[in-house]
VOBA-1610 file (N, C-alpha, C; in pm, whole numbers, padded with zeros to 5 digits, always signed):
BEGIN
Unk+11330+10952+08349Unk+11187+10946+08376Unk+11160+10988+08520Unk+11157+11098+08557Unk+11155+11170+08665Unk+10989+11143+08707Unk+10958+11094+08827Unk+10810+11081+08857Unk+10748+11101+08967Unk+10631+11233+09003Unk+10631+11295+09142Unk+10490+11242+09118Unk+10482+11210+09314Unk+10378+11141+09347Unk+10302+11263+09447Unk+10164+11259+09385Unk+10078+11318+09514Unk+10087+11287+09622Unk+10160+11324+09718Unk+10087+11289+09862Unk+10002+11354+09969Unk+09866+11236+09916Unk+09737+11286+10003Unk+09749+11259+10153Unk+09709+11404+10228Unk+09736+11319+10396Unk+09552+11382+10440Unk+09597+11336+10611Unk+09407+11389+10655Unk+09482+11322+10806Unk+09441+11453+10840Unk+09459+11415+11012Unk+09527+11371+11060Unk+09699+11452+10993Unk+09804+11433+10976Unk+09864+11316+10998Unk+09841+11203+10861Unk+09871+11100+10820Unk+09840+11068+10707Unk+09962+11015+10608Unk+09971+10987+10507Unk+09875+10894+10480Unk+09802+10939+10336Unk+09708+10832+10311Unk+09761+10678+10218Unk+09713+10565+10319Unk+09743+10425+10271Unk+09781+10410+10141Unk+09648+10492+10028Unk+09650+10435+09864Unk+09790+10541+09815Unk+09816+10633+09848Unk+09936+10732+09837Unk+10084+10686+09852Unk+10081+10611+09953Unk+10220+10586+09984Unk+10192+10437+09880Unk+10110+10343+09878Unk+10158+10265+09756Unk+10159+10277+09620Unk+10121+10363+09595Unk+10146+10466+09471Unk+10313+10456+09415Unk+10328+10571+09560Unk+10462+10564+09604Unk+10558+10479+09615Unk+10554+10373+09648Unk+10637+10223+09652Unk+10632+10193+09514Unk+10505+10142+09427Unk+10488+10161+09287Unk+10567+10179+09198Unk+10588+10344+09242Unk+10732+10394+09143Unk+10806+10396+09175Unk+10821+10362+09313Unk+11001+10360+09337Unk+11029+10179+09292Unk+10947+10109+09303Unk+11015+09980+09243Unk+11025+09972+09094Unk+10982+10064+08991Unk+11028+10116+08880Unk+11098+10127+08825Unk+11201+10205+08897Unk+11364+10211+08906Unk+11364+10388+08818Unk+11319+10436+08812Unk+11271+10529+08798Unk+11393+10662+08812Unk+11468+10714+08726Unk+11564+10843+08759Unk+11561+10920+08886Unk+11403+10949+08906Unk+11391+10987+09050Unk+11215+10998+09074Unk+11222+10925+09168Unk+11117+10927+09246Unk+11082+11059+09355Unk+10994+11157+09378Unk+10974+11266+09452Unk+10809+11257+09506Unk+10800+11322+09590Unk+10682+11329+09672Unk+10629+11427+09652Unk+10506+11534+09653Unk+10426+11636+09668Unk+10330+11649+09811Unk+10423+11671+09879Unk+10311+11724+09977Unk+10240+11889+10003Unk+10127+11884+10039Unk+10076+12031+09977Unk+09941+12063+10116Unk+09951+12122+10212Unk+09879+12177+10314Unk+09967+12257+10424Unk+09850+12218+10504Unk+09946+12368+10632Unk+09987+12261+10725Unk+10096+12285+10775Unk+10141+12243+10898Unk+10187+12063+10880Unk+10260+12066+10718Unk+10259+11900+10662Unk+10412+11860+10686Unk+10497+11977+10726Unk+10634+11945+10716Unk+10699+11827+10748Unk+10622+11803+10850Unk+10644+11672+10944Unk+10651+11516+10861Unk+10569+11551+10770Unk+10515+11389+10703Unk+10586+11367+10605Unk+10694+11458+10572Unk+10784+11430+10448Unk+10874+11299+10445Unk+10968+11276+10633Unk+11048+11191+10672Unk+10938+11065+10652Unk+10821+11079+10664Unk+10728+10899+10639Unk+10743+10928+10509Unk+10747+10982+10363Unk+10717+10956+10269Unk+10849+10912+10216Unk+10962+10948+10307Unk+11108+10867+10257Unk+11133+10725+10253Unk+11067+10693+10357Unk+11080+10556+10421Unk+10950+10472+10251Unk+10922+10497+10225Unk+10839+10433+10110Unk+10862+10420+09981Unk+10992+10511+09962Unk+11068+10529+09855Unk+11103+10675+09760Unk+11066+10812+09834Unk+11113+10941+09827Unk+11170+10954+09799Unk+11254+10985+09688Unk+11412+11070+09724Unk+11394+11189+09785Unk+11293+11263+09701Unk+11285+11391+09776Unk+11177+11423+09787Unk+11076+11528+09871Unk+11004+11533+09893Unk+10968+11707+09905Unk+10883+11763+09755Unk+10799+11894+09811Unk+10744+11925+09906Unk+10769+12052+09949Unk+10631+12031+10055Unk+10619+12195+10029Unk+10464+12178+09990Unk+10397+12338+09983Unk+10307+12337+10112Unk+10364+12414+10205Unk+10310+12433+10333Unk+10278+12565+10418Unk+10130+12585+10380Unk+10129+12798+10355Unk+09967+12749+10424Unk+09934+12828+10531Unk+09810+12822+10586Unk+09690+12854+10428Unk+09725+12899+10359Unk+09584+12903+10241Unk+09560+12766+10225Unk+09665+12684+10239Unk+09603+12543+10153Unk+09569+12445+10280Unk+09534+12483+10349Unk+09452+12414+10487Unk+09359+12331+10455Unk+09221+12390+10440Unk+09116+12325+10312Unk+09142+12256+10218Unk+09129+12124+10249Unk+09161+12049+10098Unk+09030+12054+09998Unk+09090+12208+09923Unk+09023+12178+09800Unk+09155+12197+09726Unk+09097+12162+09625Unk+09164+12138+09450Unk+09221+12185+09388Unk+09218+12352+09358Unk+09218+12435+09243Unk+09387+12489+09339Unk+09355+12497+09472Unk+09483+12547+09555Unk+09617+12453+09514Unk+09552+12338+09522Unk+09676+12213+09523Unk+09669+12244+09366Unk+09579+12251+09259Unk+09669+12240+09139Unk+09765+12310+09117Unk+09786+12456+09169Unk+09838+12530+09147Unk+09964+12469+09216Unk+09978+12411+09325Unk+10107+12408+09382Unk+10163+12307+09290Unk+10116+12144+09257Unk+10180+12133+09202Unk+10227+12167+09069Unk+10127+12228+09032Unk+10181+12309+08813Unk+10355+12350+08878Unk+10321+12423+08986Unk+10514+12471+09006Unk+10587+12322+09003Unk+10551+12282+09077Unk+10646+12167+09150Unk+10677+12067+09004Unk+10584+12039+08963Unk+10579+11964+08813Unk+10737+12058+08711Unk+10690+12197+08656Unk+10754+12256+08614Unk+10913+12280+08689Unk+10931+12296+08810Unk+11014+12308+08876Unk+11132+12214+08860Unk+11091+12099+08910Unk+11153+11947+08897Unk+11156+11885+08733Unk+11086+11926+08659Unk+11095+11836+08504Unk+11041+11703+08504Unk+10888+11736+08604Unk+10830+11591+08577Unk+10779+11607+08446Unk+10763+11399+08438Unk+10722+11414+08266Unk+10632+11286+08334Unk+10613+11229+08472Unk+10478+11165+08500Unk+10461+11211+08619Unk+10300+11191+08660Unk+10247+11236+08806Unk+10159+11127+08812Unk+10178+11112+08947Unk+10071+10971+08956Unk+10054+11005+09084Unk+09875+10946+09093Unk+09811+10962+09173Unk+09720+10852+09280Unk+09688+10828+09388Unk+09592+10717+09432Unk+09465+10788+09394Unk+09347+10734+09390Unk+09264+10733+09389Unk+09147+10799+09504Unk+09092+10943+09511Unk+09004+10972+09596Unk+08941+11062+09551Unk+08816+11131+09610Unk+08749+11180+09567Unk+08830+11366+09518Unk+08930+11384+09646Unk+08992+11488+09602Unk+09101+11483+09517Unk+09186+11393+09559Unk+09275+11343+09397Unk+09229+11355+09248Unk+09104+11322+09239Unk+09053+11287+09138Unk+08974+11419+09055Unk+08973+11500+09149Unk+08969+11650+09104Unk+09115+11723+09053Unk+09163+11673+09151Unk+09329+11772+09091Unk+09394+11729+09005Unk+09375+11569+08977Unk+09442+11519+08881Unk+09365+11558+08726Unk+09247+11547+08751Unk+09181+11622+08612Unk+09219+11736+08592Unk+09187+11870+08702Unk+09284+12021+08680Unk+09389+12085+08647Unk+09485+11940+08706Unk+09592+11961+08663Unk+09622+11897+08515Unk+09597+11813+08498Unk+09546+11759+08344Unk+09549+11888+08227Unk+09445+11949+08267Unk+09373+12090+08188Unk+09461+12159+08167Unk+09560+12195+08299Unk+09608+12287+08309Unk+09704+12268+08281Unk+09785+12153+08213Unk+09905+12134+08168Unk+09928+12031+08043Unk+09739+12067+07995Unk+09743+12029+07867Unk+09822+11909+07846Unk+09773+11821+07952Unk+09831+11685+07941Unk+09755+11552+07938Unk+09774+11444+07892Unk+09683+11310+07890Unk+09670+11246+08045Unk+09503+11244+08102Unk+09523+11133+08221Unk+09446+11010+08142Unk+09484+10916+08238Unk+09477+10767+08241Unk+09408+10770+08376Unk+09309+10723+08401Unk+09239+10683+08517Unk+09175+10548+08551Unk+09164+10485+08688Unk+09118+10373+08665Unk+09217+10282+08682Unk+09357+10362+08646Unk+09467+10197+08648Unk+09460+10108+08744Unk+09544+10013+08731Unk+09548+09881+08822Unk+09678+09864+08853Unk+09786+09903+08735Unk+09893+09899+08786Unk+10000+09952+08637Unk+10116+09984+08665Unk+10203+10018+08620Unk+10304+10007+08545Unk+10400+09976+08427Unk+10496+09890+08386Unk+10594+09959+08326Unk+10721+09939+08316Unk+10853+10005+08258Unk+10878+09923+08114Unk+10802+09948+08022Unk+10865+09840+07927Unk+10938+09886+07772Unk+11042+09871+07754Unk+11156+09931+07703Unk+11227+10048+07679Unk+11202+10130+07831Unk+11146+10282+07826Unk+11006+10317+07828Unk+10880+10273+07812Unk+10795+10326+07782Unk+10707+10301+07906Unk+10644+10408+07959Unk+10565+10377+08055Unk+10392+10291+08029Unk+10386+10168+08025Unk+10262+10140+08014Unk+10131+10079+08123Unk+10026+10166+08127Unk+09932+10140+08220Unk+09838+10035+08183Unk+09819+09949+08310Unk+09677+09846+08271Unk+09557+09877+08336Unk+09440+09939+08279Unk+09313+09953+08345Unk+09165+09843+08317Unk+09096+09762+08377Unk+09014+09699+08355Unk+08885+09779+08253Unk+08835+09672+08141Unk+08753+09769+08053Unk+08648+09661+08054Unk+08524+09703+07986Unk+08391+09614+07983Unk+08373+09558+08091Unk+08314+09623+08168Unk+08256+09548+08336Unk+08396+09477+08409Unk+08526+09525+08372Unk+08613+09464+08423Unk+08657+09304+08407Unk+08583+09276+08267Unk+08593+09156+08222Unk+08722+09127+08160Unk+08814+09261+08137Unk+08931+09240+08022Unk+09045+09369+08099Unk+09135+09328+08064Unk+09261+09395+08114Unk+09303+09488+07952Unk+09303+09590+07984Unk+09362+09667+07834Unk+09462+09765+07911Unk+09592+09731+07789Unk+09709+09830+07857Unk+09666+09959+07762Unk+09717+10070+07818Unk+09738+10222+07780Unk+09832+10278+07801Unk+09830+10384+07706Unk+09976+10480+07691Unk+09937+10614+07679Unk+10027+10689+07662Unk+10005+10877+07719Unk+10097+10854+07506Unk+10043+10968+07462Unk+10113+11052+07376Unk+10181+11126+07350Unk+10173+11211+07515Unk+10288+11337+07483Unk+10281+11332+07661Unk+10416+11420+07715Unk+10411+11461+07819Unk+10371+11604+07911Unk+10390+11627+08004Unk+10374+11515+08105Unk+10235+11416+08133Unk+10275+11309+08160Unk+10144+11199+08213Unk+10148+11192+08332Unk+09992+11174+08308Unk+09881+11180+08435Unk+09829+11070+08447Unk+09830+10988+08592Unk+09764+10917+08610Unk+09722+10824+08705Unk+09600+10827+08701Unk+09515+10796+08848Unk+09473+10648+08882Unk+09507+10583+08997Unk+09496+10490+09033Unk+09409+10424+09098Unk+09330+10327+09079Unk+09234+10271+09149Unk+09255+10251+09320Unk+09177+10243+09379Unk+09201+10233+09517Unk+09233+10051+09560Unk+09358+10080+09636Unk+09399+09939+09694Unk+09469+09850+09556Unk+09501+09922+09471Unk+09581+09855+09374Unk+09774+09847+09409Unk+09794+09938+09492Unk+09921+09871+09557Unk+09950+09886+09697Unk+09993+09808+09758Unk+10012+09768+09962Unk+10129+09869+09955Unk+10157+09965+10031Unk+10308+10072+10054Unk+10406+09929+10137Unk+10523+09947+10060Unk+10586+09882+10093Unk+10742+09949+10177Unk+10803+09954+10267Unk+10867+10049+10333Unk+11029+09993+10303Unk+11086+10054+10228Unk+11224+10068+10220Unk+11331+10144+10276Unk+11275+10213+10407Unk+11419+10243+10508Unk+11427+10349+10459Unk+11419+10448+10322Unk+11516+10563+10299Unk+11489+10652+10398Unk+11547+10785+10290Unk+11527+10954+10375Unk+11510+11011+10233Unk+11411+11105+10282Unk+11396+11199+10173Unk+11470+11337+10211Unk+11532+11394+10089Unk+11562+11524+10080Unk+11413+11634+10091Unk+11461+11706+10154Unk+11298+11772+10179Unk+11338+11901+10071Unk+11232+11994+10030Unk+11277+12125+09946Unk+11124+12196+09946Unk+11122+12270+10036Unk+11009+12350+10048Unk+10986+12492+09945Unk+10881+12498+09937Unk+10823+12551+09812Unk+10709+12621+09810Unk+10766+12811+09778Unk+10655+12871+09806Unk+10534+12879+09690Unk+10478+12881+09709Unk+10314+12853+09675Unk+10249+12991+09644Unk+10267+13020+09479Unk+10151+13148+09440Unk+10053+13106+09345Unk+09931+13151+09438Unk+09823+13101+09416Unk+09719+13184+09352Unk+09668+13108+09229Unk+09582+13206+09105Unk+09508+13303+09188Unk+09471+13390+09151Unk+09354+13472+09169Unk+09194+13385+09181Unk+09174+13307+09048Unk+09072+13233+09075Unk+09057+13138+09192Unk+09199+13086+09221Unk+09204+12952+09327Unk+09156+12997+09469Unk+09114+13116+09501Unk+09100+13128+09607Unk+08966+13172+09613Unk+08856+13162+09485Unk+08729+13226+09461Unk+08629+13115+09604Unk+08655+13051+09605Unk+08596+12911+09646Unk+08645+12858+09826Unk+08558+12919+09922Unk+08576+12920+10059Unk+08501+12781+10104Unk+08597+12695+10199Unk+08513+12620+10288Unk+08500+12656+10402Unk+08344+12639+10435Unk+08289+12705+10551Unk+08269+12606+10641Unk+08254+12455+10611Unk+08266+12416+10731Unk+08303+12247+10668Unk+08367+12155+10794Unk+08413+12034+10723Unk+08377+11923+10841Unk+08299+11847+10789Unk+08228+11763+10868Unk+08300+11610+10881Unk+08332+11565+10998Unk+08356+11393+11003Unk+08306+11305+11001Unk+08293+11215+10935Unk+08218+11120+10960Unk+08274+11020+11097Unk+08157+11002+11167Unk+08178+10914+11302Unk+08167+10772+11264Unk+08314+10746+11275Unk+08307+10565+11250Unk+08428+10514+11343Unk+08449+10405+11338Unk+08529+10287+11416Unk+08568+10227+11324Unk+08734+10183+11344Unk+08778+10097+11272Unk+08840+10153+11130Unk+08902+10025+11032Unk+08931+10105+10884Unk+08848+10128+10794Unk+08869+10211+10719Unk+08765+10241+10602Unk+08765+10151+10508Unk+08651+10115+10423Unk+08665+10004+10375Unk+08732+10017+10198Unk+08807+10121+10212Unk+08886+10113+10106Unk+09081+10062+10154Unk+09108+10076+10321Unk+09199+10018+10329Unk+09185+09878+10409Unk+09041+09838+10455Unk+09043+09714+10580Unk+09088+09570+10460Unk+09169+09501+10509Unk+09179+09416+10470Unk+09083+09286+10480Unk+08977+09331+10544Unk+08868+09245+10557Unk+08733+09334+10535Unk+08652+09290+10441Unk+08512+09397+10454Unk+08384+09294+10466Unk+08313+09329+10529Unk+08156+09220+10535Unk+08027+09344+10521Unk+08016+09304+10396Unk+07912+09343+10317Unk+07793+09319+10309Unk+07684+09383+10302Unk+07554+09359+10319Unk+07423+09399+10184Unk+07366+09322+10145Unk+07267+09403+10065Unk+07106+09374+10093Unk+07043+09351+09999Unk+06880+09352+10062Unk+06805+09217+10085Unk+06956+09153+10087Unk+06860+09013+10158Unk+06891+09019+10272Unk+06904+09087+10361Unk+06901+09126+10503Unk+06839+09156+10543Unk+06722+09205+10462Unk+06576+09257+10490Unk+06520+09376+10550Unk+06605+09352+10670Unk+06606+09563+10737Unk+06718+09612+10742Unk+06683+09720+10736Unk+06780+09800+10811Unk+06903+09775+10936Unk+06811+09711+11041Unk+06836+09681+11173Unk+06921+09522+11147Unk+06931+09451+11080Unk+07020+09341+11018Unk+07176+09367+10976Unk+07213+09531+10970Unk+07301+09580+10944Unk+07377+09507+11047Unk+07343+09489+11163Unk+07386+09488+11281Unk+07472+09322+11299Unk+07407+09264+11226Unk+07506+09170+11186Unk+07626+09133+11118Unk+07612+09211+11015Unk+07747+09264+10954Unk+07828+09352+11017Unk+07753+09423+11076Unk+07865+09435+11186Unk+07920+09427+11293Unk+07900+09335+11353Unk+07951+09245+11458Unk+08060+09163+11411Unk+07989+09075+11302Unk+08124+08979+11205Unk+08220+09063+11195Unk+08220+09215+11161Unk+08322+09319+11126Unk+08426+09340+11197Unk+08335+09366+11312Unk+08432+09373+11449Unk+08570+09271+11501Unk+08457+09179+11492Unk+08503+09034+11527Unk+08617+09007+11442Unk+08645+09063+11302Unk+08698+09015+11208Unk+08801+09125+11223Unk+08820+09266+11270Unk+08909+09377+11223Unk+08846+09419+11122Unk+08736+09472+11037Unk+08712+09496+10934Unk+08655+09572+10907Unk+08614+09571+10772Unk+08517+09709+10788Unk+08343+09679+10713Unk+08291+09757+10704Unk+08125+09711+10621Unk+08091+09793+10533Unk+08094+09710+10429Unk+08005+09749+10301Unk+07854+09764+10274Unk+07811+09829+10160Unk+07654+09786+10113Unk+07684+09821+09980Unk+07533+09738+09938Unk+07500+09789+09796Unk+07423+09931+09785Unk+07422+09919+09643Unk+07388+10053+09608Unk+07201+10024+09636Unk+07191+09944+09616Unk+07041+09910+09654Unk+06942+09955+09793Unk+07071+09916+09916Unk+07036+09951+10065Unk+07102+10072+10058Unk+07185+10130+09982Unk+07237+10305+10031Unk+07082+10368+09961Unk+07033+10352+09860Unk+06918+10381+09805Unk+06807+10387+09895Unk+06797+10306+09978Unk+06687+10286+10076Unk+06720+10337+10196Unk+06823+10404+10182Unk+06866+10474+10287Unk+06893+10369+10440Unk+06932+10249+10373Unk+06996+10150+10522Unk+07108+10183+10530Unk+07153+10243+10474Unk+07288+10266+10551Unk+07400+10390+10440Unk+07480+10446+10475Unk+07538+10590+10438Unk+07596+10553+10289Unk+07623+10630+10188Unk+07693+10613+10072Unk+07846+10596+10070Unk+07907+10632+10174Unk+08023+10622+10206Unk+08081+10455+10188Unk+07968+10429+10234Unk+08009+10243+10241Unk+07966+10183+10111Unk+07918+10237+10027Unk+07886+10165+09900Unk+07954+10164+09798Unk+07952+10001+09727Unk+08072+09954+09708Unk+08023+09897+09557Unk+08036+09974+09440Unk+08022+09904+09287Unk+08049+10031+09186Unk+07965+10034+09128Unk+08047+10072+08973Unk+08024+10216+09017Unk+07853+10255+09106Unk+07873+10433+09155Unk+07892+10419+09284Unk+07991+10350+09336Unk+08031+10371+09468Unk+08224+10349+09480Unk+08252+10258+09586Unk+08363+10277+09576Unk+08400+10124+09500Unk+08573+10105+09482Unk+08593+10032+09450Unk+08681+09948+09526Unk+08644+09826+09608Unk+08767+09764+09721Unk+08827+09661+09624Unk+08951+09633+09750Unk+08991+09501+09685Unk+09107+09465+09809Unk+08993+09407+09915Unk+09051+09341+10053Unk+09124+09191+10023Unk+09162+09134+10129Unk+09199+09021+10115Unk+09090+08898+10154Unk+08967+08996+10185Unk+08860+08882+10229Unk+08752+08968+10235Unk+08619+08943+10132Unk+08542+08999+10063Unk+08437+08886+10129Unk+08378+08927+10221Unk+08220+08857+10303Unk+08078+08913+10233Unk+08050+08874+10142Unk+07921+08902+10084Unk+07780+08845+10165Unk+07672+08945+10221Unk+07576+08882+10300Unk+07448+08923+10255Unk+07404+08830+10161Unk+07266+08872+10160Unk+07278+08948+09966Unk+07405+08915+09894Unk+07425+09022+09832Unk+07377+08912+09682Unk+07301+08944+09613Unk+07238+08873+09482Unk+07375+08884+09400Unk+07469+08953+09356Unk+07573+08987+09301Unk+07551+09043+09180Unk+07512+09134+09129Unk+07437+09205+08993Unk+07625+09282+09027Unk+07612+09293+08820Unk+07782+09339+08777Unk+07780+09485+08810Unk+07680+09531+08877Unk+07692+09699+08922Unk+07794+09670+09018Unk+07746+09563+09138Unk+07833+09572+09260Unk+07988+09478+09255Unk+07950+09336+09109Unk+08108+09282+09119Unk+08158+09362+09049Unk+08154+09505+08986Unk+08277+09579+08908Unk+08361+09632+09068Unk+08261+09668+09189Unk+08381+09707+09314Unk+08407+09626+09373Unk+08396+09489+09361Unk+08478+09376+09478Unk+08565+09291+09418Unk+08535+09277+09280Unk+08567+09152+09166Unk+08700+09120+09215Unk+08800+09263+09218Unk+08987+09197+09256Unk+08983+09171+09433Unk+08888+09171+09483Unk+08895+09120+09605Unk+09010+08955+09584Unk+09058+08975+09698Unk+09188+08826+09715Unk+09093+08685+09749Unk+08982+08688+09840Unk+08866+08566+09820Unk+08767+08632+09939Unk+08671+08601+09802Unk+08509+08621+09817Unk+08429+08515+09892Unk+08344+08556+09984Unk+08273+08424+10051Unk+08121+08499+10044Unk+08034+08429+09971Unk+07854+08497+09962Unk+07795+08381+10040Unk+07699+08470+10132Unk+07648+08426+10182Unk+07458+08409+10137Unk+07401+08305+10081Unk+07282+08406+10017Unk+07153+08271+09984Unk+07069+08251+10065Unk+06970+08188+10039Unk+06894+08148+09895Unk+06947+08188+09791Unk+06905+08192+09686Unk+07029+08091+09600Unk+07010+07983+09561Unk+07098+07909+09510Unk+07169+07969+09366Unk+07042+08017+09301Unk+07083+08095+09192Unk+07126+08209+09142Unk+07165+08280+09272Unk+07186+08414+09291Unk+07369+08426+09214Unk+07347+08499+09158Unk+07486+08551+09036Unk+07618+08544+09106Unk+07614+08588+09205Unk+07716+08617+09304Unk+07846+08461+09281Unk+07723+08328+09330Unk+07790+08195+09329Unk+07878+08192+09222Unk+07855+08279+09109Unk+07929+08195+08952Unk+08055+08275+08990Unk+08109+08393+09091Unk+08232+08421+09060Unk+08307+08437+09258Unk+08239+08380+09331Unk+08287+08399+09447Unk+08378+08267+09458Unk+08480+08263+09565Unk+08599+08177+09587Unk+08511+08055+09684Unk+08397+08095+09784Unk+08335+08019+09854Unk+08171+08012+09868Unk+08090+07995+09864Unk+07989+07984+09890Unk+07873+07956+09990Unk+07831+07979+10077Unk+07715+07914+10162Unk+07551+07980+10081Unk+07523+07879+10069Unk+07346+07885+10043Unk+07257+07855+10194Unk+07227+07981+10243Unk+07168+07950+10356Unk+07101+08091+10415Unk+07066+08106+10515Unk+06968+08224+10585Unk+07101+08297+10638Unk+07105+08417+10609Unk+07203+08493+10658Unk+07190+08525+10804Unk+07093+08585+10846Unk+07012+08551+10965Unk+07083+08482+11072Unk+07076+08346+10996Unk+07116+08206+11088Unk+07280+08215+11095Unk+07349+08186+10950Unk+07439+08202+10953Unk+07572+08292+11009Unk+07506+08422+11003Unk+07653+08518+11017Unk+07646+08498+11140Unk+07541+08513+11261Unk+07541+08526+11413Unk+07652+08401+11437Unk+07607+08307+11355Unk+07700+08166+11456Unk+07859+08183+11349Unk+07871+08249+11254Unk+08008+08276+11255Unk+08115+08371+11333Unk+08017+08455+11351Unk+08109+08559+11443Unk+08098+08492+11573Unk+08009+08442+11634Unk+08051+08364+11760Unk+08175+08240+11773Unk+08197+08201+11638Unk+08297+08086+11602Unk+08430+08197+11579Unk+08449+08296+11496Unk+08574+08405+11514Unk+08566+08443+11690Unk+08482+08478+11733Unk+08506+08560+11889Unk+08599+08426+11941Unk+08491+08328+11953Unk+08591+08181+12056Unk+08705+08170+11985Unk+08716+08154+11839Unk+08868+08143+11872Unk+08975+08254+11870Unk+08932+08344+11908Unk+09017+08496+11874Unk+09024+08495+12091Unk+08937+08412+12144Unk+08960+08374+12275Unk+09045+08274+12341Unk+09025+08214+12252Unk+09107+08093+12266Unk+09263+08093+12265
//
């Protein structure tokens, strides 16, 4: 059961949900575990993808595939797949993953699984568990034929570092005629501080019982204070309080920190389908009856207002102390 892992990087560093992907299948036990790395100038990042559990590690590294788009990387890996005799590919979860893993899908006339949570070896058979009905129920899945595809929810495994070395084996890259129809002209950053709130292990979240806009500002201070990062609902990205990037439910992203600060947030199952596997939930929310209470780990019923200011002053003193 030979099984090559995407590895997504950005600003030359391996991405968090990638390398636990990676750990994933190497605790599998797996015939061989391999890496895919696929841009310009990536050679370097192969020796980090050993240390996570590599044996070996592709690397398609040709100035065309600079631009992370899609159709370039499918092509590299269709070789690398064919090359090696994978019969699974697994993927983390992102917005560009989630393109190539479908393309490549198509293009190799193979079954994806998306959504998983996690992974299992059971008597030979590879079986996936993905949450179904609002994430109320765990249902395992299986592939029919090979090779399998399949895509992983974000923050469903921590990279865990096992010391190896990967064999590196570089790999030239011919690229469709079509794959190159499609130019990026320009690639924009977003200006932020801190982790994104698909890897912070702490997120403090905000929705429209915060009332403005300018209340954001409380959530993020606690953020700060905390190492963390800030969420919203789809409600305040709607109202334009704050960017889509940070929004966090069934059309946004999906976290699952070790400490889930809900402020102001009513809890409607749009937004607990992206926090629900959070490790413990604390809502903060003036409304006694607000939905949120029936599935959070802690509770305060109170003015958010009042509240968050004098918690982050209680984290600052003792982060002084």
């Amino acid at each position: 059961m030979p099984v090559l892992v995407f590895l997504e990087h950005h600003e030359g560093e391996l991405q968090k949900g990638a390398l636990g992907v990676l750990s994933k299948a190497a605790s599998l036990g797996a015939a061989e575990v391999a890496g895919a790395l696929v841009g310009s100038n990536v050679k370097g990042l192969a020796s980090e993808a050993g240390k996570f559990g590599a044996a070996k590690v592709y690397v398609a590294d040709d100035p065309a595939l600079e631009a992370p788009l899609p159709q370039p990387r499918v092509d590299a890996l269709e070789q690398i797949v064919h090359a090696g005799g994978f019969d699974t590919v697994l993927f983390a979860n992102s917005v560009l993953a989630a393109d190539v893993a479908a393309a490549l899908a198509a293009r190799l006339d193979a079954g994806l699984n998306w959504d998983l949570t996690d992974l299992a070896d059971e008597g030979g058979h590879l079986v996936g568990k993905r949450p179904a009905l609002e994430d109320s129920v765990v249902v395992e899945v299986g592939w029919t034929s090979e090779p399998r595809l399949a895509l992983f929810r974000s923050g469903s495994f921590d990279p865990a570092e096992t010391g190896g070395k990967a064999e590196v084996e570089e790999v030239a890259v011919e690229l469709q005629e079509f794959s190159g129809q499609a130019q990026m002209l320009e690639q924009a950053h977003e200006e932020s501080s801190g982790p994104s709130i698909e890897d912070a292990d702490v997120i403090v979240a905000g929705g429209r019982g915060l009332g403005q806009p300018e209340s954001f500002k409380l959530c993020e201070d606690l953020a700060a204070a905390l190492g963390g990062a800030v969420a919203a609902t789809r409600a305040v990205v709607d109202a334009g309080w704050y960017p889509y990037s940070a929004q966090v439910g069934q059309t946004g992203r999906n976290v699952s920190p070790k400490l889930y600060i809900a402020c102001g947030i009513s809890g409607a199952i749009q937004h607990k389908v992206g926090m629900q596997s959070s490790n413990v939930i604390v809502a903060i929310n003036k409304d006694p009856n607000a939905p949120i209470f029936e599935f959070c780990d802690l509770g305060v019923v109170g003015d958010v207002h009042q509240i968050v200011p004098k918690l982050t002053e209680l984290v600052r003193a003792r982060k002084r102390s």
